[in-house]
C-alpha positions as CSV (number, residue, x, y, z in Angstrom):
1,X,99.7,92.3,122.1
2,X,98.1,94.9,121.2
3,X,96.9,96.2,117.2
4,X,95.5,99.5,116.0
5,X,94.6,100.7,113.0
6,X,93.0,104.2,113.8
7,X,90.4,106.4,111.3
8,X,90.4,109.7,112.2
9,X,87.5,112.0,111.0
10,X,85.5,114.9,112.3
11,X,82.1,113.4,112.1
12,X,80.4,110.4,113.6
13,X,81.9,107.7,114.1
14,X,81.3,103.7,115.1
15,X,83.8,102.0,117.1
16,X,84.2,98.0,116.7
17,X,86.7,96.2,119.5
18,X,87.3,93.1,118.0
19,X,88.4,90.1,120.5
20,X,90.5,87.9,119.6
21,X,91.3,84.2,121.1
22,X,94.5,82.0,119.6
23,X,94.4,79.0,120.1
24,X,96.8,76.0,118.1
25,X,94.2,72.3,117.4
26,X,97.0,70.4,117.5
27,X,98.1,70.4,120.1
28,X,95.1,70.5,122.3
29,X,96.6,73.5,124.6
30,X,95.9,77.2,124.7
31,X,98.8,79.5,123.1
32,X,101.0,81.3,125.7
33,X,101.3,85.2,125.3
34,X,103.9,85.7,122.1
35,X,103.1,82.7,120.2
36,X,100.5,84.2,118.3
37,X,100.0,87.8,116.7
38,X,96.7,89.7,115.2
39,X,96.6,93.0,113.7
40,X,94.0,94.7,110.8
41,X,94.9,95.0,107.4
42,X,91.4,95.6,106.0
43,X,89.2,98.6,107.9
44,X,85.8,99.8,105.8
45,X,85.2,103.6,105.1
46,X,81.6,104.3,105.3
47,X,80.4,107.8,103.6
48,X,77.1,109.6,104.1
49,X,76.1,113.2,103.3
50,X,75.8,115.2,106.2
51,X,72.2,117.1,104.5
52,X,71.0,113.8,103.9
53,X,71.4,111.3,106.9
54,X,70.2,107.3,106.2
55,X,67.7,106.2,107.8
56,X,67.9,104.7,110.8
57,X,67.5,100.9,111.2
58,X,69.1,100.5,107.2
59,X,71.2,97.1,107.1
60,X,74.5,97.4,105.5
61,X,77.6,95.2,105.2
62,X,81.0,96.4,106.3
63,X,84.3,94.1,105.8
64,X,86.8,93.4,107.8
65,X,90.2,91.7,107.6
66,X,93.0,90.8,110.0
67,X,96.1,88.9,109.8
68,X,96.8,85.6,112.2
69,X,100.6,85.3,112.1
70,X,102.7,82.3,113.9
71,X,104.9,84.0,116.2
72,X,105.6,80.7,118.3
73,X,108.5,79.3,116.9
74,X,107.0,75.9,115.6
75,X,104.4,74.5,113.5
76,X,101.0,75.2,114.3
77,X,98.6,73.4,112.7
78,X,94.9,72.1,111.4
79,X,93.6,76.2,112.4
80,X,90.2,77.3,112.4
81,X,89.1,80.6,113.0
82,X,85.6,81.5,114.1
83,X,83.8,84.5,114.9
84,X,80.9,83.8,117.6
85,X,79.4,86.4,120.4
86,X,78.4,89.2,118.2
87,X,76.8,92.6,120.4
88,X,75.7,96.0,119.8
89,X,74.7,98.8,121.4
90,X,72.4,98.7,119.4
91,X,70.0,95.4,117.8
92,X,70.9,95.0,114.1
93,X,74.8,93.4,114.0
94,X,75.1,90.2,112.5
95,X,77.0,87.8,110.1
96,X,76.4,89.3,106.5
97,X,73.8,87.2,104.6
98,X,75.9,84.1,103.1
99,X,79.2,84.4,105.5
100,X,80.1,81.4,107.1
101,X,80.8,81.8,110.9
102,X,84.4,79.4,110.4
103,X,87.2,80.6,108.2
104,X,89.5,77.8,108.1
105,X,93.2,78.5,108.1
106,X,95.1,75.5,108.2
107,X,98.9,75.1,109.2
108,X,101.1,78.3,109.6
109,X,104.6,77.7,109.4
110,X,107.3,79.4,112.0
111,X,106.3,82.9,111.2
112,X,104.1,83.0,108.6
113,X,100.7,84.6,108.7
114,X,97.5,84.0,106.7
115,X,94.6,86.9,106.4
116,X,91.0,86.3,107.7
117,X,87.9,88.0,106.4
118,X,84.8,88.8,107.6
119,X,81.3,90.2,106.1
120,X,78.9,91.4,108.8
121,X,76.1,93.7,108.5
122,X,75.3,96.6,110.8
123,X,72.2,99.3,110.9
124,X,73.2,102.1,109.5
125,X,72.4,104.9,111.6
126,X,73.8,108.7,112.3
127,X,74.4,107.8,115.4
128,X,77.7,106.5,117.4
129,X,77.6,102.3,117.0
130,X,79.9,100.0,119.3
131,X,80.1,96.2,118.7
132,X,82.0,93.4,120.0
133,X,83.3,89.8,118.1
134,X,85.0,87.2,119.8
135,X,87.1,85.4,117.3
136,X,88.8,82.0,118.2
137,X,91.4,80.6,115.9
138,X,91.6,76.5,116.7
139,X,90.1,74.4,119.3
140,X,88.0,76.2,122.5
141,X,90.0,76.0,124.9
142,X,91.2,79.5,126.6
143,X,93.9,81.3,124.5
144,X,95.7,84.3,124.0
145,X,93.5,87.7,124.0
146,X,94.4,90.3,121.2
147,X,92.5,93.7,121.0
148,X,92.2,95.3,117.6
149,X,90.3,98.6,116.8
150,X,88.7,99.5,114.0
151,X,86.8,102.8,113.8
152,X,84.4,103.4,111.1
153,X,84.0,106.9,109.7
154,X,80.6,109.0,109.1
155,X,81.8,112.3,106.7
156,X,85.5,112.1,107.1
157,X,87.0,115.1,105.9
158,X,90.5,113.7,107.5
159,X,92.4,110.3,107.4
160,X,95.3,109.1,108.9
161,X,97.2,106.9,106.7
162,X,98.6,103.6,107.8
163,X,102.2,103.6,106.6
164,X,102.9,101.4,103.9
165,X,104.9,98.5,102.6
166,X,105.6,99.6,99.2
167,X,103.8,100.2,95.8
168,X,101.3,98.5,94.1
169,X,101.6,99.3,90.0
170,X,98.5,98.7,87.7
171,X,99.4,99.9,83.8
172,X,97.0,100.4,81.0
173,X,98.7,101.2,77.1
174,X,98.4,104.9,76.9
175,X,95.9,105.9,74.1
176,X,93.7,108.3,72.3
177,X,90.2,108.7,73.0
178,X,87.9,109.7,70.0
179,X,84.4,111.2,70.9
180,X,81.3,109.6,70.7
181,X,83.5,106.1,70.0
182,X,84.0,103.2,71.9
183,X,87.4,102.2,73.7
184,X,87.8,99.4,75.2
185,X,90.9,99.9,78.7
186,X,92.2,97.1,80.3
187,X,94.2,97.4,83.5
188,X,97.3,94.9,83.9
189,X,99.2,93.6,86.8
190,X,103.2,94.6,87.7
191,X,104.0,91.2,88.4
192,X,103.7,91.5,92.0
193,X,102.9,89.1,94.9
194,X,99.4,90.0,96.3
195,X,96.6,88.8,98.6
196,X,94.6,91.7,97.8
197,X,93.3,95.0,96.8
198,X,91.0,98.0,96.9
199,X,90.5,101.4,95.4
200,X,87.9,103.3,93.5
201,X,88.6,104.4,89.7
202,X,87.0,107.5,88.5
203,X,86.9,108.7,85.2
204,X,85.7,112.6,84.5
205,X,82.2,112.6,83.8
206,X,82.0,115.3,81.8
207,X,84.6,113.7,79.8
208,X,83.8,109.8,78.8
209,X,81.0,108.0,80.0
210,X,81.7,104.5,81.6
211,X,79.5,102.1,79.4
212,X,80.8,98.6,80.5
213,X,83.0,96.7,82.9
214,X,85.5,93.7,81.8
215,X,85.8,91.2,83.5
216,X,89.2,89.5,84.0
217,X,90.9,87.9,87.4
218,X,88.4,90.5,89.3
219,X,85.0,89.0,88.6
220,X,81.8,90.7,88.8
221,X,81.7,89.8,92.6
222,X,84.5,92.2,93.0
223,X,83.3,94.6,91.0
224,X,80.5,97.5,91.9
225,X,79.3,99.8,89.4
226,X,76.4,101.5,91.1
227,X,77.9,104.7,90.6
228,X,79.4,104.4,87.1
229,X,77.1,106.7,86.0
230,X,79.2,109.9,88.4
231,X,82.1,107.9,87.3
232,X,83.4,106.0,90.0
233,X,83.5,102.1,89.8
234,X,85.0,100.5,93.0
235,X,87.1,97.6,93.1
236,X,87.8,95.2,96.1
237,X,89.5,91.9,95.2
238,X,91.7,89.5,97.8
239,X,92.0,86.0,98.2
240,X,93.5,83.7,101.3
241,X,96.5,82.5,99.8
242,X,98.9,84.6,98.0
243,X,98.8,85.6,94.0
244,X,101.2,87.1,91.2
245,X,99.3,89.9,89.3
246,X,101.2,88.9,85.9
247,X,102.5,91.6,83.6
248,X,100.1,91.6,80.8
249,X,97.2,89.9,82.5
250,X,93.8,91.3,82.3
251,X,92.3,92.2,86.1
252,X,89.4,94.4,84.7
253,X,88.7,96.8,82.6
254,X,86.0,99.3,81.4
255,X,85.0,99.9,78.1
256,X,84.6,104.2,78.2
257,X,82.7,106.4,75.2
258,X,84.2,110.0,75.2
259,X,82.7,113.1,75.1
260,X,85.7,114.7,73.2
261,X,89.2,113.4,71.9
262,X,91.0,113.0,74.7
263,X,94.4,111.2,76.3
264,X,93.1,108.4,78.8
265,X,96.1,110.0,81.3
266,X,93.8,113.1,81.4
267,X,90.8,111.2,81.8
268,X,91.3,108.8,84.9
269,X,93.0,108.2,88.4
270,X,92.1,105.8,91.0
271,X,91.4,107.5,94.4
272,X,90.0,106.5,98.0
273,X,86.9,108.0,97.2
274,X,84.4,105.2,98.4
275,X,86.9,102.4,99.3
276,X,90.9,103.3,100.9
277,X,93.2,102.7,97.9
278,X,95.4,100.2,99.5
279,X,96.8,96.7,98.3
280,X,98.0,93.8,100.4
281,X,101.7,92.0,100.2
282,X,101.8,88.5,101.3
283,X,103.0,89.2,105.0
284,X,99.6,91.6,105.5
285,X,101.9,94.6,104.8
286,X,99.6,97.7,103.2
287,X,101.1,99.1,99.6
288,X,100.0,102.2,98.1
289,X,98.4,101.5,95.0
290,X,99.2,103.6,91.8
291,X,98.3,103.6,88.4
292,X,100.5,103.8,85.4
293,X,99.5,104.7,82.2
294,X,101.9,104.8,78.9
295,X,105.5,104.5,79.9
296,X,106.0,107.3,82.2
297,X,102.8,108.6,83.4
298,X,102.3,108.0,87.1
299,X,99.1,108.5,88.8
300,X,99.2,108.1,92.5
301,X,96.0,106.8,95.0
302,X,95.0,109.7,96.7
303,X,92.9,110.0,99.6
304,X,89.6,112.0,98.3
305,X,86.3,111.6,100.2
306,X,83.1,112.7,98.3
307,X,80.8,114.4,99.8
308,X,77.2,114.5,99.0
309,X,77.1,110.9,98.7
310,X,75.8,108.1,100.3
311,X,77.5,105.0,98.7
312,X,76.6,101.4,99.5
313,X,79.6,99.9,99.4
314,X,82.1,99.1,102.3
């Protein structure tokens, strides 16, 4: 059973086999091949100016998510999943600071599949990286070995897209902009079924300046404003178990001052500029995520890639 999720890009790149071993607590006997399925849903996009390389030996913290679905047929329950037996070619890659080495998953119905995270850190050089996890979902004993591939991207100036389930709509009211004034724009679920997100939201500098963030079901954990100032704020929000994104309900927001009086349609867009606009349905499927503004006014996720920066954020 094999799962790939491939980043194309013309620059360096790091290369992370991920090893996966199923195997069902209860009971105490390894999975036979079928019973158990893997595959990425979650792959980070790392971005660095090619005039400006990091410097070498620099920790930073990558994320990465897979689904564990129950192909068996039956129950499986009381899951664990744990990543152990972490190696580099080169010394630096580790469990993020915080990031507990068990994720638990508990019982997974006939066919139903739960999404496992990860936060490990890795020195960020400019050179080619190659890292290996073994990852063993319920008791120890010998289980079914899945290989997933995740490659991480130095200067991409190309992506393959993953195709995608469907779309995932956030609205904000349509509105006027009045310079040198305060507005206050809230972004609102579709009433869609969720486990996640990601994208980055830019608003034209040279337009409106970004002076706050809002805080609603995305807390400040899940939001990053380091470069709010070029206006881009990145936003990365999931959760194990399923969600509905109400209509009407606050996720976040940003409270923008314009430079001129001007429509927020012509202001804003949400992008893959520092993170892959991408949402997550409840079987693991990826949905393109687009932005809706008004009634009619339809702003789709792109895949831009900024160059000349060197963003800390996976």
């Amino acid at each position: 059973m094999n799962s790939k999720r491939t980043l194309l890009a013309a620059g360096q790149m790091m290369f992370l086999a991920v090893l996966f071993c199923l195997v069902s607590a209860n009971p105490l006997q390894a999975l036979n091949v079928g019973e158990v399925g893997v595959r990425m849903v979650s792959a980070p996009i790392l971005l660095s100016d090619a005039d400006n390389p990091p410097a070498n030996g620099t920790s930073e913290v990558a994320q990465i998510g897979f689904e564990v679905r129950n192909t068996s047929g039956t129950i499986l329950n009381d899951l664990y999943a744990d990543l152990s037996n972490i190696n580099g070619s080169v010394s630096g890659f580790t469990l993020a600071a915080g990031q507990e080495a068990s994720q638990f998953i508990g019982t997974l119905k006939a066919g139903e599949s739960k999404i496992v995270y990860w936060e490990f850190s890795f020195p960020y050089q400019q050179t080619e990286e190659k890292a290996s996890f073994d990852v063993t979902v319920g008791d120890k004993n010998p289980g079914v070995v899945v290989v997933s591939e995740n490659i991480i991207a130095r200067n991409p100036d190309y992506m393959q897209k993953p195709s995608t389930y469907s779309d995932l709509l956030f609205r904000a009211p349509e509105q006027m902009l009045l310079a040198g004034q305060g507005a206050d724009v809230w972004f609102t679920g579709s009433g869609q079924d969720v486990i996640g997100y990601q994208f980055t939201l830019n608003v034209n500098p040279e337009k409106a300046k970004i002076e706050n963030i809002l805080y609603g079901v995305a807390e400040s954990n899940n939001i990053m404003d380091k470069f709010a100032q070029s206006g881009r704020v990145t936003v990365s929000w999931h959760q194990l178990s399923a969600r509905v994104l109400e209509e009407g309900e606050q996720q976040f927001g940003i409270r923008l001052i314009a430079t001129k009086d001007i429509l927020l349609s012509d202001l804003i867009q949400i992008s893959s500029d520092y993170t892959a606009a991408e949402g997550y349905s409840p079987t693991g499927d990826l949905m393109d995520v687009k932005l809706l503004i008004g009634d009619d006014i339809e702003i789709e996720a792109e895949l831009i890639f900024a160059q000349g920066t060197s963003p800390d954020q996976n």
